[in-house]
PLY file of the C-alpha trace (Angstrom):
ply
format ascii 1.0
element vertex 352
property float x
property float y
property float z
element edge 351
property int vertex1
property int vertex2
end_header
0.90 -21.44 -16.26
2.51 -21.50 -13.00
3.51 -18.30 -11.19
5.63 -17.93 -8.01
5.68 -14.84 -5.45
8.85 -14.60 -3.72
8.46 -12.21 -0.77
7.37 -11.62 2.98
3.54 -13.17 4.44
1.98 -12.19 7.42
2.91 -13.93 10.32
1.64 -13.83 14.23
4.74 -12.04 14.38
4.98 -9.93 11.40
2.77 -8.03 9.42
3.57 -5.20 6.38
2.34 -4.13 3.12
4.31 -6.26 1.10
3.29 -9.25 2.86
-0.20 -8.08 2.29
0.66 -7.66 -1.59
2.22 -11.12 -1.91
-0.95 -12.97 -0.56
-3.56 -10.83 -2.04
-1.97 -10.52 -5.52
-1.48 -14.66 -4.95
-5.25 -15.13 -4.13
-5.68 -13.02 -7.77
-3.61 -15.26 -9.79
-5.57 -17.70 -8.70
-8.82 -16.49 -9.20
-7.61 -16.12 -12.41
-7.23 -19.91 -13.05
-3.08 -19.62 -12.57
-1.39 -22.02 -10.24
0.55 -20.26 -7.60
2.59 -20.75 -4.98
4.12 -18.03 -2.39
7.54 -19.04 -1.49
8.99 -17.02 1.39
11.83 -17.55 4.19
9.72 -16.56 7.32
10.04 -20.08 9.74
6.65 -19.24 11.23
4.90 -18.65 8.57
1.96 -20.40 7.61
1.70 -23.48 5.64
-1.02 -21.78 2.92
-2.46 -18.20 2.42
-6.18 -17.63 1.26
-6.22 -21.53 -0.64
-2.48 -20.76 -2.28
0.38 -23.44 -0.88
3.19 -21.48 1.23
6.72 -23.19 0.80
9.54 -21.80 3.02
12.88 -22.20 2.05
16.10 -21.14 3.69
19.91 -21.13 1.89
20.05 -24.40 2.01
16.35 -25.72 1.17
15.80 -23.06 -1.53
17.58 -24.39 -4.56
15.52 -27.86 -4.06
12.00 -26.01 -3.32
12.04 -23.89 -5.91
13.15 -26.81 -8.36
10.01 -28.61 -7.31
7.89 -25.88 -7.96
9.47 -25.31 -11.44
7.35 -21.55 -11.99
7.44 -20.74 -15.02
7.18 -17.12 -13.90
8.50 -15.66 -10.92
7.58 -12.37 -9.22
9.56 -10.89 -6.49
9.66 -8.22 -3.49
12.36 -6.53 -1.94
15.36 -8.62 -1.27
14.06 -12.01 -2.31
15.15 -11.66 -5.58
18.49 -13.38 -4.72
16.33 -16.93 -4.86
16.41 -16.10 -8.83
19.44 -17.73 -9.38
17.62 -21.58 -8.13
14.99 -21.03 -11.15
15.19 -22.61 -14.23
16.70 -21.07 -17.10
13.50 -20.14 -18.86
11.32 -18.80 -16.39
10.54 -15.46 -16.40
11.60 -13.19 -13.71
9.34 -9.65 -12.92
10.67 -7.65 -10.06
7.99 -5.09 -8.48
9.53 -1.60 -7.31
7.14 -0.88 -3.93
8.52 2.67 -3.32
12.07 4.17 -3.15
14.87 4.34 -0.41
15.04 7.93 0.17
17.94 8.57 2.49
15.37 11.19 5.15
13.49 7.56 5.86
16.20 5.18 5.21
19.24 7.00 6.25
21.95 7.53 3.74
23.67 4.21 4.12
21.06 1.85 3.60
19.42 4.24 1.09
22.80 3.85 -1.17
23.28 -0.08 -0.35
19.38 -0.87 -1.57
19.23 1.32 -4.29
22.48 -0.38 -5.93
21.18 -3.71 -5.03
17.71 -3.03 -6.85
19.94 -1.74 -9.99
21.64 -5.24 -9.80
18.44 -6.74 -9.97
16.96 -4.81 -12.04
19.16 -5.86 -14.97
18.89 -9.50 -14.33
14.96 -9.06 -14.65
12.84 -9.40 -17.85
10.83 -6.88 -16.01
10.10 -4.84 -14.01
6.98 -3.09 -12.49
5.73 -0.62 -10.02
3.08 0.51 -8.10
2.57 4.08 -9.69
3.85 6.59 -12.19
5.35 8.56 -9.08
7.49 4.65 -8.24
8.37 4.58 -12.02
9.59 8.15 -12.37
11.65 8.61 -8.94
13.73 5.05 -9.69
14.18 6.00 -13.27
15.18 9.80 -12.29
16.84 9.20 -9.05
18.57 5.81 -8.52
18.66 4.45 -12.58
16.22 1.84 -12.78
14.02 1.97 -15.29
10.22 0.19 -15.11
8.08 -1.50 -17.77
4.77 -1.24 -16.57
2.77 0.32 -13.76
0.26 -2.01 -11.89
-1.97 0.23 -8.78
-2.83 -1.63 -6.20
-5.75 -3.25 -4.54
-6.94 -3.17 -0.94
-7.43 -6.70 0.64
-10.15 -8.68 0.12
-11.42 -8.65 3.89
-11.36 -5.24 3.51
-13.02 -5.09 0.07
-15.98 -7.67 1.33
-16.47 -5.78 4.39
-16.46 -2.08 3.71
-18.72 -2.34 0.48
-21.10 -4.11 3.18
-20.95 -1.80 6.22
-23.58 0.53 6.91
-22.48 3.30 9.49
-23.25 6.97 10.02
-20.62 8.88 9.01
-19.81 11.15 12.36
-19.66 14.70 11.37
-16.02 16.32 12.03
-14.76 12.90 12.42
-10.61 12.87 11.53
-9.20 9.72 10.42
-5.41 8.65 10.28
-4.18 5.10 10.04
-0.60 4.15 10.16
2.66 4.10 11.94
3.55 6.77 14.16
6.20 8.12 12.69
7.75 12.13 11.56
7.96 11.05 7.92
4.31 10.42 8.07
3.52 14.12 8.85
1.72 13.16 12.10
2.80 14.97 13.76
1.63 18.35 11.21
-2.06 16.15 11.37
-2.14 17.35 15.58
-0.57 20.94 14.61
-3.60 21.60 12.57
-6.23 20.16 14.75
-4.72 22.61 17.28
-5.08 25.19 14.64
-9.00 24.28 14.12
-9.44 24.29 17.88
-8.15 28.03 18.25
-10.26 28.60 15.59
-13.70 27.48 17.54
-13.96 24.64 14.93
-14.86 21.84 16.67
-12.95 18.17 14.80
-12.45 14.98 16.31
-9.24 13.00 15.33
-9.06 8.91 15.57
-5.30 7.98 15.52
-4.98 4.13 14.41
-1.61 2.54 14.53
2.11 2.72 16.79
4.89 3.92 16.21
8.22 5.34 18.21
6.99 8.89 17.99
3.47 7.89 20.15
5.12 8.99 23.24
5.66 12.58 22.15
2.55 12.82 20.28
0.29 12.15 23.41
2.25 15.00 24.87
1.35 17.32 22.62
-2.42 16.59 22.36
-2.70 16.70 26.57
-0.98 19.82 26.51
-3.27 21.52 23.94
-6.19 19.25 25.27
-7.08 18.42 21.57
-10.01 15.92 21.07
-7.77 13.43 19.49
-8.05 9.34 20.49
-4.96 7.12 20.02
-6.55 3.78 18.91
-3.13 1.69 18.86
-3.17 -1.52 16.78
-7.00 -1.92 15.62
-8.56 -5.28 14.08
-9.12 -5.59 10.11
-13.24 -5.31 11.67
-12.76 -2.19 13.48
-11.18 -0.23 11.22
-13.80 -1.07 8.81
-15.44 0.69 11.35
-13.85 3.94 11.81
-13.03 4.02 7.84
-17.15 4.37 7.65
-17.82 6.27 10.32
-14.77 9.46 9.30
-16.46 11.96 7.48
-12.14 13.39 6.74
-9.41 11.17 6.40
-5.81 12.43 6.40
-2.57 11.14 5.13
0.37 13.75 4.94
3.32 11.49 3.79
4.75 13.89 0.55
6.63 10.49 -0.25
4.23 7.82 -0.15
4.59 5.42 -3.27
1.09 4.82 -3.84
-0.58 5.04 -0.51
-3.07 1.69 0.03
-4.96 3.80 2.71
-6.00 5.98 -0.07
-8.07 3.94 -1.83
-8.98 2.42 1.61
-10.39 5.60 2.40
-12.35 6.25 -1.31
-14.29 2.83 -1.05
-15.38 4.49 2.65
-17.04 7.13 1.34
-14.32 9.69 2.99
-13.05 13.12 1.83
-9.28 13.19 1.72
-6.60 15.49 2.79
-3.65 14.68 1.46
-0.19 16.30 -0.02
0.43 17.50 -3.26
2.80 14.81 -4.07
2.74 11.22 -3.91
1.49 8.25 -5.93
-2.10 9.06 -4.75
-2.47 11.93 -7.05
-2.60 9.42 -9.91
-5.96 8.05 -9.21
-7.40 10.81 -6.37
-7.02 13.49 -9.03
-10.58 12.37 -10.32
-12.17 13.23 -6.92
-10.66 16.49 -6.28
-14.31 17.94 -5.64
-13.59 15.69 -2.04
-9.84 15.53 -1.83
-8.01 18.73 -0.50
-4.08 18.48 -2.19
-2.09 20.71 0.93
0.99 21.92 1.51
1.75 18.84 4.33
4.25 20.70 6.04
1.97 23.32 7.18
-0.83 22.89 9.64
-2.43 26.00 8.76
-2.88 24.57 5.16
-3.93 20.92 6.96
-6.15 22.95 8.47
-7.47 24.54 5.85
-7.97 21.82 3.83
-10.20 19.81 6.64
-11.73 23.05 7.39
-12.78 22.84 3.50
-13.63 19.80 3.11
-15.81 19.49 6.34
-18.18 22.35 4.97
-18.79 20.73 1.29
-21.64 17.96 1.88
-20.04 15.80 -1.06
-18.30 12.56 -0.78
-16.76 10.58 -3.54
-19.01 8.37 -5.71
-17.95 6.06 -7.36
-18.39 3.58 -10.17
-19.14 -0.36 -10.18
-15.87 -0.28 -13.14
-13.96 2.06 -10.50
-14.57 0.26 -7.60
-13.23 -3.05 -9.47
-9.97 -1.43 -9.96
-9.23 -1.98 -6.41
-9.62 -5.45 -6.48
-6.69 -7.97 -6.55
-8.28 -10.51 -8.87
-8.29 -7.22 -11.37
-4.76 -6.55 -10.29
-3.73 -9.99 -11.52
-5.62 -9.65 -14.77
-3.83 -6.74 -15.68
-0.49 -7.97 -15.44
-1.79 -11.32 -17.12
-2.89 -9.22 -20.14
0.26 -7.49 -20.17
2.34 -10.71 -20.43
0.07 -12.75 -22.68
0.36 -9.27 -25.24
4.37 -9.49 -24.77
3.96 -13.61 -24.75
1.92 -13.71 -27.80
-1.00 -14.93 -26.19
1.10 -17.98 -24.39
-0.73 -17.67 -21.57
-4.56 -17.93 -20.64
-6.57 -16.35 -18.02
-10.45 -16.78 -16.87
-13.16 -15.01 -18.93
0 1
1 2
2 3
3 4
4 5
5 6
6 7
7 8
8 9
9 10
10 11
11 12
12 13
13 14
14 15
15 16
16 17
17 18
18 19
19 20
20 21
21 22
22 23
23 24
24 25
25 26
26 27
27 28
28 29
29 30
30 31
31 32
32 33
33 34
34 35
35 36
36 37
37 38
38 39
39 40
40 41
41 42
42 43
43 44
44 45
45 46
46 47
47 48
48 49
49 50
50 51
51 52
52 53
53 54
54 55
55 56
56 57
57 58
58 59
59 60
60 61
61 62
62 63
63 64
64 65
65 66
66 67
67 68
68 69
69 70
70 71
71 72
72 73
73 74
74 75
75 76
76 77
77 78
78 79
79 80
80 81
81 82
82 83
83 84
84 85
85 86
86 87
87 88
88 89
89 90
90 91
91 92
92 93
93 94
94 95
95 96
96 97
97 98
98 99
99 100
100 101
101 102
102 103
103 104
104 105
105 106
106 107
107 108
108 109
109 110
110 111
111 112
112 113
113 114
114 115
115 116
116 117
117 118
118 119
119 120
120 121
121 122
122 123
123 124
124 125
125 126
126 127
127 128
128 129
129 130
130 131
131 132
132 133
133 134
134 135
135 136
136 137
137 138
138 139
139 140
140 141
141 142
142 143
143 144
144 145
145 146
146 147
147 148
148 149
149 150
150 151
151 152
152 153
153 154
154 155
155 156
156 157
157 158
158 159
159 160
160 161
161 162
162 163
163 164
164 165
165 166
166 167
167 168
168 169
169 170
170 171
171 172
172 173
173 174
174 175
175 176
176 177
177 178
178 179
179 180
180 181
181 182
182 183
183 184
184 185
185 186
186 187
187 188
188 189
189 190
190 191
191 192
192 193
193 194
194 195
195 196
196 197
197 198
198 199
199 200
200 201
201 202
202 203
203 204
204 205
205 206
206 207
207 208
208 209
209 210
210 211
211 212
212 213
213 214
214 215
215 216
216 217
217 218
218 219
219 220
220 221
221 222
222 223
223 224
224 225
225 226
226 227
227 228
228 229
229 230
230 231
231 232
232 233
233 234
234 235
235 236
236 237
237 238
238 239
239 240
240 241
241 242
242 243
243 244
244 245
245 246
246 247
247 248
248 249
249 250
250 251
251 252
252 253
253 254
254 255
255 256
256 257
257 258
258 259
259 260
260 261
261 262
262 263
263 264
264 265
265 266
266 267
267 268
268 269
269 270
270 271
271 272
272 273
273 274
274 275
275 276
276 277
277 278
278 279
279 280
280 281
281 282
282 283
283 284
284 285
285 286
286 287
287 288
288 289
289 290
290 291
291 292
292 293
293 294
294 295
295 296
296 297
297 298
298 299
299 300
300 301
301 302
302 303
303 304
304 305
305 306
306 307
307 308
308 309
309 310
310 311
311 312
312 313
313 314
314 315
315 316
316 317
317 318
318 319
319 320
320 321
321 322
322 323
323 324
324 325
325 326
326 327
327 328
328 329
329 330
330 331
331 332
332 333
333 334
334 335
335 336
336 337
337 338
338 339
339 340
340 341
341 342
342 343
343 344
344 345
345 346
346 347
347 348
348 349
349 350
350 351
């Protein structure tokens, strides 16, 4: 069977989650013995990702690429579902729900515009997944569109290959965040608390990996409290291997996040987690909760309670060879394989 991702790839230029999903979830199909092909409209991308072929198409090319290709099923992100309409008749079209345009994020506008367009789509798809139960239930509550199956994500497999072969110390009161620098992050509730813990004589140092417009105002705050925080910027797949095994805490206050890759990012590390109370994460972290502190993320006195927690119980997360797999994409791509073969009576066949 033949199976094409329609969506974003990283680029010298561009790089997001989705893209990452496309070309990791690709590179699991084929593991899996599936021919693939990512099709995407980025001109600078490249011409294949991790051994699978990368056709670009713009709105004149894409009704003759995608002819050539002739998938037989066709998975899309985000607004590349319009290319649907250039497949033949028979092909089977999934759409994958990556999170939710609430309007505090999106603004109101765009929030109302995507949501309707996903509803469109939605209806022309035979089906449609997501990335958690917390995806599934806010598009079916919230905007109307309803999801057949949940697939969790994996972390990439540079990231896989290296962390499960990295041996550093962890460094004790080490803080971790990684991502943009952003309010709807809860950032900037991450400094308010290690301000807390510093008038409290507890003594935390916080690594800040990643930009954002809101780095300005942030680096404010922590000279004007002199807080023992370090603003990384943009790190390298290789170093934040590094600080992922070296952070005894890592934090992520987002009370939105979809599913939250840095999560499990964080678990294969060896880290203890702070975290909100709601979010995709919950699905999977809830296992750990001996090393993950669930917060009230609008409140650095709970942040801070939570690290302070966390930072005096000497147990990490262990786990499993089977739990550990789950993060993989090749597993990813099994699981949906499985899913269609059971709803295509076994049409389709998949590596033992």
């Amino acid at each position: 069977m033949k199976i094409a991702i329609l969506g974003p790839v990283t680029t010298k230029t561009y790089f997001g989650g989705v893209a990452v999903f496309d070309e990791e979830l690709a590179a699991g199909f084929k593991h899996n013995e599936w021919e693939v092909v990512l099709i995407t409209n980025q001109k600078n991308a490249d011409s294949e990702k991790n051994g699978v072929p990368v056709r670009m198409i713009n709105a004149i090319s894409a009704r003759k690429i995608i002819k050539e290709e002739s998938p037989d099923i066709i998975l899309a992100s985000l607004q590349y579902a319009k290319y649907w309409r250039f497949c033949k008749e028979n092909a089977i079209r999934i759409y994958f729900l990556h999170g939710f345009f609430n309007q505090s994020y999106y603004g109101k506008l765009k929030s109302e515009a995507a949501s309707l367009y996903q509803r469109l789509i939605a209806k022309q798809s035979h089906y449609v997944f997501a990335n958690s139960y917390f995806t599934k239930m806010v598009n079916d509550q919230f905007f109307g569109i309803q999801t057949n199956e949940v697939f969790h994500l994996g972390v990439t497999s540079e990231y896989y290959s290296a962390i499960l072969n990295t041996e550093v110390p962890k460094e004790k009161g080490a803080i971790l965040y990684t991502g943009r620098l952003v309010s709807a992050k809860g950032i900037g509730n991450l400094l308010g608390a290690m301000k807390v813990l510093k008038d409290g004589g507890m003594p935390y140092k916080a690594y800040i990996a990643g930009d954002g417009p809101d780095k300005e105002k942030l680096e404010k705050y922590v000279a004007k409290n002199n807080l023992d925080v370090h603003f990384l910027g943009r790190v390298s797949q290789k170093d934040l291997v590094t600080y992922y095994s070296k952070a005894e805490i890592f934090v992520s206050l987002n009370p939105s996040e979809p599913f939250g890759i840095v999560f499990p990012e964080a678990l294969l590390a060896r880290c203890k987690i702070v975290c909100p109370c709601t979010g995709g994460q919950g699905e999977y972290l809830m296992d750990y909760k001996d090393t993950v502190a669930f917060v009230d993320e609008a409140s650095p006195d709970a942040v801070a309670n939570g690290i302070e927690r966390l930072g005096k119980s000497p147990v990490a997360a262990e786990l499993s060879d089977k739990y550990i797999q789950t993060f993989r994409y090749d597993t990813v791509a099994k699981e949906m394989i499985d899913y269609l073969n059971v709803r295509g009576k076994n049409k389709w066949t998949l590596k033992n």
